[in-house]
C-alpha positions as CSV (number, residue, x, y, z in Angstrom):
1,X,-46.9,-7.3,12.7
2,X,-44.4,-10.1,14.7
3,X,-45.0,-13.3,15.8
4,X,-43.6,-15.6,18.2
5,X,-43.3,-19.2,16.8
6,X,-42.3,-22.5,17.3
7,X,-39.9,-23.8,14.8
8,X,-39.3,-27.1,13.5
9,X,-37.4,-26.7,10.1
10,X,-33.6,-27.4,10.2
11,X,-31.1,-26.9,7.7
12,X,-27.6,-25.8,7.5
13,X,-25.0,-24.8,4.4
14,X,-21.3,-24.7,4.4
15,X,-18.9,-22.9,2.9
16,X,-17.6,-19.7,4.1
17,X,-18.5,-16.2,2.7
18,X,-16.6,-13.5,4.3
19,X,-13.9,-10.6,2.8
20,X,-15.3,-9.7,-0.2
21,X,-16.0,-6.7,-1.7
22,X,-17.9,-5.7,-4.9
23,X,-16.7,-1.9,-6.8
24,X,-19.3,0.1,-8.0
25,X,-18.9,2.1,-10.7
26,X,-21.9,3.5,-12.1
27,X,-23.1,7.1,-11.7
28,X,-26.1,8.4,-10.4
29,X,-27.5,11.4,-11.9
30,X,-30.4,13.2,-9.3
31,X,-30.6,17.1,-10.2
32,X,-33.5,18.0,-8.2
33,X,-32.1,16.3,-5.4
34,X,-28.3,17.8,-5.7
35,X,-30.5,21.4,-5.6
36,X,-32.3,20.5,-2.5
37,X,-29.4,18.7,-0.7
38,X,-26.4,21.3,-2.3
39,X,-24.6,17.5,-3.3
40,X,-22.7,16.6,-6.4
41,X,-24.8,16.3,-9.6
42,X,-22.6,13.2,-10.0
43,X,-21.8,10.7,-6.8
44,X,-18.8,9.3,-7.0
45,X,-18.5,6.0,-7.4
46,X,-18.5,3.9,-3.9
47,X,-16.7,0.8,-3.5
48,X,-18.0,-2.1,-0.7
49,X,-16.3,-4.2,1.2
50,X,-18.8,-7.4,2.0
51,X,-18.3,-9.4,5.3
52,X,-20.6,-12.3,6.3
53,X,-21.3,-11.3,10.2
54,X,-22.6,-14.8,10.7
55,X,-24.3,-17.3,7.5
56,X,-26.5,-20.6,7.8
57,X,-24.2,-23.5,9.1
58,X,-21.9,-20.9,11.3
59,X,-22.0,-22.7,14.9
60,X,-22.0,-19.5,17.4
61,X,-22.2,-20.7,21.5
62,X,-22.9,-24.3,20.3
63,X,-25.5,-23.7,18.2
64,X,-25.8,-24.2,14.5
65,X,-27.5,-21.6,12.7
66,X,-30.2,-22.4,10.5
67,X,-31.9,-19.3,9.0
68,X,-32.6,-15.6,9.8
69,X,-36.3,-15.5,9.5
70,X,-39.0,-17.8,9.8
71,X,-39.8,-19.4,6.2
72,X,-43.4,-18.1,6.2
73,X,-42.0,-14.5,6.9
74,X,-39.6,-12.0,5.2
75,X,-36.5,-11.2,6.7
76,X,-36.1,-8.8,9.5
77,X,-34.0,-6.0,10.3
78,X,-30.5,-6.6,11.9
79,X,-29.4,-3.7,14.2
80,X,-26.1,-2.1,14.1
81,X,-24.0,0.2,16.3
82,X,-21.4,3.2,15.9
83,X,-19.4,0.7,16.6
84,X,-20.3,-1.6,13.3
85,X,-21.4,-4.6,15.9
86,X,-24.4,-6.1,14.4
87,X,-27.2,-7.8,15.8
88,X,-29.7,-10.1,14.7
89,X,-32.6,-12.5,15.0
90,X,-31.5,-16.1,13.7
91,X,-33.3,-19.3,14.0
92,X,-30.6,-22.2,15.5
93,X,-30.4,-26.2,16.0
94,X,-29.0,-27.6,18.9
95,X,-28.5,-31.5,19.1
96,X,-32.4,-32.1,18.3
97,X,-33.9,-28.7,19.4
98,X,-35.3,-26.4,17.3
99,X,-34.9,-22.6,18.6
100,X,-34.8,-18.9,18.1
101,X,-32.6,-16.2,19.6
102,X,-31.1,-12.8,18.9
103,X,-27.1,-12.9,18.1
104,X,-23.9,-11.3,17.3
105,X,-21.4,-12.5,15.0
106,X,-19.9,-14.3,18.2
107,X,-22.4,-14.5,20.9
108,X,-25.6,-16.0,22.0
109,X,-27.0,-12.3,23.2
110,X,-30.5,-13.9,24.1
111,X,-32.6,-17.1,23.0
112,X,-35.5,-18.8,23.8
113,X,-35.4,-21.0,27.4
114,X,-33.0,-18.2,28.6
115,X,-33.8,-17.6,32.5
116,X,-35.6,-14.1,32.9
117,X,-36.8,-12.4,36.5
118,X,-37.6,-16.1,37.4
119,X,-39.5,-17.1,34.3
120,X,-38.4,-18.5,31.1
121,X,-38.4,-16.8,27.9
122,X,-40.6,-18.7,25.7
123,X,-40.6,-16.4,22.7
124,X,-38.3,-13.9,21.4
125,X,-38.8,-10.7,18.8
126,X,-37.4,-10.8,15.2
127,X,-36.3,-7.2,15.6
128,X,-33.7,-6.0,18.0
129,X,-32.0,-3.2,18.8
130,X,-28.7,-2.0,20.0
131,X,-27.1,1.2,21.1
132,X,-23.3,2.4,20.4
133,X,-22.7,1.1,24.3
134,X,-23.2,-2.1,23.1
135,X,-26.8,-2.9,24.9
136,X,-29.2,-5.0,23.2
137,X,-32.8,-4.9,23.9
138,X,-35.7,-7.0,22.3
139,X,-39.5,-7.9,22.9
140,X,-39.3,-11.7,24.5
141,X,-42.3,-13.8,25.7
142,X,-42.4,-14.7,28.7
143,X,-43.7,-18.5,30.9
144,X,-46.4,-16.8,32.3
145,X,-47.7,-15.4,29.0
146,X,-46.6,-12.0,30.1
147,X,-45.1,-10.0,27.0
148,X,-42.0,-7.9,28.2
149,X,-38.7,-5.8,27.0
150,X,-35.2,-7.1,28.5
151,X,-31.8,-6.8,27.5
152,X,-29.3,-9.9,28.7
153,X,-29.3,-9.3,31.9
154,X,-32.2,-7.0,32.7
155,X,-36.1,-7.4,32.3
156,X,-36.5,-3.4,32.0
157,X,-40.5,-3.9,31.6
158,X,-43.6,-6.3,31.5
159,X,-47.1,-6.0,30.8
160,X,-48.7,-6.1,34.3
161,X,-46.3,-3.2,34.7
162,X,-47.8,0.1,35.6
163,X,-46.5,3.4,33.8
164,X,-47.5,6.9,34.0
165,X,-50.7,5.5,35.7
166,X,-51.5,2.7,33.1
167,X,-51.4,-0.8,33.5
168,X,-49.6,-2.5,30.6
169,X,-51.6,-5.4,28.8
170,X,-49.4,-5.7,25.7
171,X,-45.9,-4.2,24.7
172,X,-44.7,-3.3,21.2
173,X,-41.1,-3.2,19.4
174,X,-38.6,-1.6,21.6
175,X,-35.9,1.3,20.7
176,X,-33.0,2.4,22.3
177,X,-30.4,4.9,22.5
178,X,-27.0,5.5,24.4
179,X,-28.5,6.2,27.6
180,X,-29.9,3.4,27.7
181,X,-33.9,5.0,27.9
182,X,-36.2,2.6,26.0
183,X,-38.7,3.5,24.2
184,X,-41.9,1.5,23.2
185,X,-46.0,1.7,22.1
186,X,-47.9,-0.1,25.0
187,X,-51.5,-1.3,25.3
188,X,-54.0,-0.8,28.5
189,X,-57.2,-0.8,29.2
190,X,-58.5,2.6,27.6
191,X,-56.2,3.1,24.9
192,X,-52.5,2.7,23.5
193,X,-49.7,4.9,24.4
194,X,-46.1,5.9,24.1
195,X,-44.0,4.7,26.8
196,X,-40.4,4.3,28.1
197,X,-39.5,2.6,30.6
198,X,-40.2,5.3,33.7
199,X,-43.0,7.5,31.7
200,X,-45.8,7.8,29.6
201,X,-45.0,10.3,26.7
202,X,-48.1,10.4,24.4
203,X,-51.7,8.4,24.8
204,X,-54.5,7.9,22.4
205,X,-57.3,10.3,23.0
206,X,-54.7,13.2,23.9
207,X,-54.3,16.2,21.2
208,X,-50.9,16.5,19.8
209,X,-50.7,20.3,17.9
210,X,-54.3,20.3,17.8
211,X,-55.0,16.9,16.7
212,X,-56.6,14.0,18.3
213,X,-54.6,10.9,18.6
214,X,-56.3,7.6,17.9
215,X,-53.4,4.8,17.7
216,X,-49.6,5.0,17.3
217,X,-46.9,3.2,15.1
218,X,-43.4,2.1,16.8
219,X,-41.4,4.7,18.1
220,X,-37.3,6.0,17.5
221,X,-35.7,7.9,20.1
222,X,-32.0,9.2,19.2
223,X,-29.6,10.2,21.9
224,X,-31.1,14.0,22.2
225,X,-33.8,12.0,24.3
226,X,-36.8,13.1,21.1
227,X,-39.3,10.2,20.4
228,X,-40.5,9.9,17.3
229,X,-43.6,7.9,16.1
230,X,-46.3,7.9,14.0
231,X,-49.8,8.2,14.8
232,X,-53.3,8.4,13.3
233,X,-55.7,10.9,13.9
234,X,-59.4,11.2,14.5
235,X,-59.4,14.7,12.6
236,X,-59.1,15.9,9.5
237,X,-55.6,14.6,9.0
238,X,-55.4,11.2,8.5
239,X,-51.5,10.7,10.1
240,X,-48.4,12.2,10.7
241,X,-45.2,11.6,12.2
242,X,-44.7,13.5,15.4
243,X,-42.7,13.9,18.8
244,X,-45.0,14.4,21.9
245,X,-45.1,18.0,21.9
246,X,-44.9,18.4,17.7
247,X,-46.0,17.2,14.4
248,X,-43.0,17.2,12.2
249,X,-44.6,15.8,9.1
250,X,-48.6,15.0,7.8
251,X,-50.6,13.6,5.7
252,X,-51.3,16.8,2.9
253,X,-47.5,18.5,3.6
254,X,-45.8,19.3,0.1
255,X,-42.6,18.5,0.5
256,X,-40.3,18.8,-2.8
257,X,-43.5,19.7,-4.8
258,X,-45.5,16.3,-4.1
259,X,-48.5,16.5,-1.7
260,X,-48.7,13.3,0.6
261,X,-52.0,11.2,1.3
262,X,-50.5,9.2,3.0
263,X,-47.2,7.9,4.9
264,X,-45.2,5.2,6.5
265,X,-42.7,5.3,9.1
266,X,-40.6,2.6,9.5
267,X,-39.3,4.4,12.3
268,X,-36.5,6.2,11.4
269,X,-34.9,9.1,13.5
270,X,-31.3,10.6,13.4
271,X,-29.7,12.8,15.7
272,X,-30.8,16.1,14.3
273,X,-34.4,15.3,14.6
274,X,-34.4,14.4,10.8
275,X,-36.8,11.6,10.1
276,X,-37.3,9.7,6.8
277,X,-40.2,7.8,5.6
278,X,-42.1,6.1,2.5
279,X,-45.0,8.9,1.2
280,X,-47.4,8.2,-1.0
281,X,-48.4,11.0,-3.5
282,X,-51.3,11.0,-6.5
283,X,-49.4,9.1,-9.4
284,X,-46.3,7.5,-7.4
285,X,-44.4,7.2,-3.8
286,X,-41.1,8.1,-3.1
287,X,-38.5,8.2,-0.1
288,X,-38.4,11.6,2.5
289,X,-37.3,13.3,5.1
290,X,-39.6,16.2,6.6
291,X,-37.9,18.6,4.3
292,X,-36.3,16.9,1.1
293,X,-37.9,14.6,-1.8
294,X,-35.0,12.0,-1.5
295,X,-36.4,9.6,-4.5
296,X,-39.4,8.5,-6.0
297,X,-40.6,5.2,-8.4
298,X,-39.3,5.9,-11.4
299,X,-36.3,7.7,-10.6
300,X,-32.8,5.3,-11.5
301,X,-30.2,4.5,-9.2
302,X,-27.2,2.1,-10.3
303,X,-28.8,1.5,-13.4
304,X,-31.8,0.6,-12.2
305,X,-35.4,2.3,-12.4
306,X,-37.2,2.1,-8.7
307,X,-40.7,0.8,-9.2
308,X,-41.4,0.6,-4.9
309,X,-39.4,1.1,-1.4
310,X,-39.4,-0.4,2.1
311,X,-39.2,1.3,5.1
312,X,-35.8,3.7,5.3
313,X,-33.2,4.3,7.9
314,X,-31.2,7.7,8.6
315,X,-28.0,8.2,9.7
316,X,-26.3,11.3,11.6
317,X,-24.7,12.3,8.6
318,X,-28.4,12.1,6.7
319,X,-27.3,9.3,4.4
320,X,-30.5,7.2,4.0
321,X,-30.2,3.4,3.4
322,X,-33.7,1.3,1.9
323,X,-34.9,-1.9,0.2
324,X,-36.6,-0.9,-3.1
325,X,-37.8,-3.6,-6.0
326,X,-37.3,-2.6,-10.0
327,X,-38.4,-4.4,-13.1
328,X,-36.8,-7.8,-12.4
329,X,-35.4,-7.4,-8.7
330,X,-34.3,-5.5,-5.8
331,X,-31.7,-4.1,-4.0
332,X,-30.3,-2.1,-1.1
333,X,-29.7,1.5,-1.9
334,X,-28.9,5.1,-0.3
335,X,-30.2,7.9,-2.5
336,X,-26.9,8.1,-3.9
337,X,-25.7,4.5,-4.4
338,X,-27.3,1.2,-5.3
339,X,-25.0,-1.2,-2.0
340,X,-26.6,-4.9,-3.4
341,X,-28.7,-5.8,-6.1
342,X,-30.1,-9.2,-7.1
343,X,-27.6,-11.2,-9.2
344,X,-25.0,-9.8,-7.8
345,X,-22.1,-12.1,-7.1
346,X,-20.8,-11.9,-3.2
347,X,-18.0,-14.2,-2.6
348,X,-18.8,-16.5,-5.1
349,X,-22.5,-16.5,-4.5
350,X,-25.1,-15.3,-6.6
351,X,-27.8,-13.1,-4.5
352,X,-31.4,-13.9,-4.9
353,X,-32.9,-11.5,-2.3
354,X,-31.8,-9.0,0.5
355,X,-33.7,-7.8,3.5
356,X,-34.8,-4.4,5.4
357,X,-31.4,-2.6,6.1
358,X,-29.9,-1.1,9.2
359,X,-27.0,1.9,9.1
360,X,-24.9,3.4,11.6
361,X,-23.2,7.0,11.8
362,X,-20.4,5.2,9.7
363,X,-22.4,4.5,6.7
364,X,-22.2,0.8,7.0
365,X,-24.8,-1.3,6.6
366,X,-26.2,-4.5,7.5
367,X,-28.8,-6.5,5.8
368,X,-30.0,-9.8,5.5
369,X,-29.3,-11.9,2.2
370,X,-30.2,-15.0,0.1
371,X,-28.5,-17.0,-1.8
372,X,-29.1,-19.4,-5.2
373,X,-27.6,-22.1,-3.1
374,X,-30.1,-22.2,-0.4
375,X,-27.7,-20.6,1.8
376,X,-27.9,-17.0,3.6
377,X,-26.4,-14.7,6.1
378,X,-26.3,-11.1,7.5
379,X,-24.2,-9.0,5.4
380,X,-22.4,-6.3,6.6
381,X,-21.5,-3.5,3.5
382,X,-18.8,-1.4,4.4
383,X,-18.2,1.6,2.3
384,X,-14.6,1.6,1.7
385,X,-14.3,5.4,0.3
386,X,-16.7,8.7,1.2
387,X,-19.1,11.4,-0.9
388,X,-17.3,14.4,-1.6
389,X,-16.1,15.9,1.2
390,X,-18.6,18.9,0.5
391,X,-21.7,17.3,0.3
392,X,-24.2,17.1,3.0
393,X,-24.5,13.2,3.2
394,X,-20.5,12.8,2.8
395,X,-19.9,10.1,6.1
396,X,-17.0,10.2,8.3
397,X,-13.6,8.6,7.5
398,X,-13.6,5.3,8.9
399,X,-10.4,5.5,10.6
400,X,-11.6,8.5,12.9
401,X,-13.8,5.4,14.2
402,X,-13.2,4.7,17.8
């Protein structure tokens, strides 16, 4: 669920935290993955480079950030590009004003009192998102209590709007891809749907493959133009993740010899139509796509034994990034690779917790993190050497970026 809020606590830290990097050494040993993926028994050791996009106390447009969630909330996702810009909801003072606002590492990209078709934003979304052409899109509140979806520049759609021949009355988390088609769950009077901004994909009440639909999750849509969600059924099934024209994975699938009752989609969607979720089986829940049993609670990654997961994200090159908790803490992983773990040292600071991670096609990946001082920032991980160049989730060479 997300909020809009007004915000009254202030704080700021000093002292810089940027260019470090932590080596990891350990090994991780996954046989029944390496069989179902064809990767090494043994991943190779991965070393990080760790850049502070932007910490409390940084002053970006004027304004001195103060956190990047709201204290009675967990952190949120950043969003990052092909091109590893990262983007990010922060809290801020200014003078004696308290606001909110989505940012770069060196821009003001949107914040609260921002002009917008006429009306003033009065709230803005903790999640963002941002394709590789550099557009960043959120959910914003609007003066007149209208709930809509606008970039900078743009306000692409409003609830009041009517799409596909419903009349929006409430708008959910947007997602975008490079050309530039947004895709979104809306409310209206009968039902919820799946929209974009010029169609209606999907609406409660319709049959997807046989099913009826009763309510959706957020969608992803990846630059192929297929949108992803979950939804619930009225049937049989209890919920699936699905396109509009195809279920691509249920509630009672087998997938690497566990049966699922249920699932969670965070959403997550590459460019090969590969998605990758939490499932729950009888006796444990793991991390998936639609055809592999990536890891499950109890398996051991850097050392550590994975009691629980967050929601995961995918890349082109089907390296999956998630939070997970073990006996004593949690971390960022892939299903290769533990990237940040509680007590870890970064710059000089000792970690105390880490957010939901986001991942581009480069394998970098952004996060929020906490530190013992009272201090935090979004971290951007940087893998600094590749998988074996066989493997199926080896990422490109950095340099080939453009």
């Amino acid at each position: 669920m997300e909020y809009f809020a007004c915000l009254s606590d202030i704080g700021q830290f000093d002292q810089p935290i940027r260019g470090c990097r932590i080596i990891r050494t350990r090994w991780t040993v996954f046989p029944a993955l390496a069989l179902a993926m064809s990767i090494p028994t043994l991943a190779a050791p991965i070393t990080y480079h760790f850049t502070a996009v932007a910490k409390t106390g940084d002053m970006i447009n004027g304004k001195t950030l103060t956190g990047f969630k709201l204290p009675s909330f967990g952190a949120n996702s950043p969003a990052i590009n092909a091109s590893g810009h990262v983007a990010f909801y922060a809290t801020y003072s200014e003078g004696g004003f308290a606001g909110e606002g989505i940012f770069t590492g060196t821009s003001a990209v949107l914040k609260t009192g921002n002009a917008a078709n006429g009306q003033t934003l009065d709230g803005i979304g903790f999640v963002p998102a941002i394709n590789d052409n550099g557009t960043v899109v959120v959910r914003g509140l609007l003066s007149s209590q209208a709930l809509a979806i606008l970039t900078p520049t743009t306000l692409l759609v409003k609830s009041g709007n009517t799409i596909g021949g419903q009349t929006l009355t409430d708008i959910g988390l947007p997602a975008i891809n490079n050309n530039g088609i947004v895709a979104f769950v809306g409310s209206f009077s009968s039902g919820t749907g799946i929209f974009t901004q010029t169609a209606l994909l999907a609406k409660s009440g319709e049959s997807i493959a046989g099913q009826t639909v009763t309510s959706f999750g957020p969608p992803a849509i990846n630059n192929r133009g297929t949108v992803a969600f979950q939804c619930w059924f009225s049937g049989e099934i209890s919920t699936a993740i699905v396109t509009p024209a195809a279920v691509l994975v249920k509630a009672s699938d087998t997938i690497g010899g566990k049966t699922l009752t249920d699932l969670f989609f965070g959403p997550a969607l590459n460019s090969g139509d590969t998605v990758a979720f939490v499932g729950v089986f009888p006796g444990g829940t793991g991390v998936f796509t639609q055809k592999v049993l990536l890891v499950q609670a109890g398996d051991t990654i850097g050392g550590q034994t994975l009691t629980s997961f967050g929601n995961p994200v995918i890349n082109d090159h089907g390296v999956v990034a998630f939070f997970a908790t073990y006996p004593g803490g949690a971390g960022v992983f892939t299903q290769t690779s533990v990237i940040a773990e509680t007590g870890d040292t970064i710059c000089g600071r000792t970690l105390l917790g880490v957010g939901q991670p986001a991942i581009n096609s480069y394998g970098e990946v952004a996060f929020a993190g906490f530190f013992s001082d009272g201090s935090s920032a979004i971290i951007l991980a940087q893998p600094m050497n590749v998988l074996d160049s066989g493997s199926e989730i080896s990422a490109p060479v950095k340099s080939s970026r453009p």
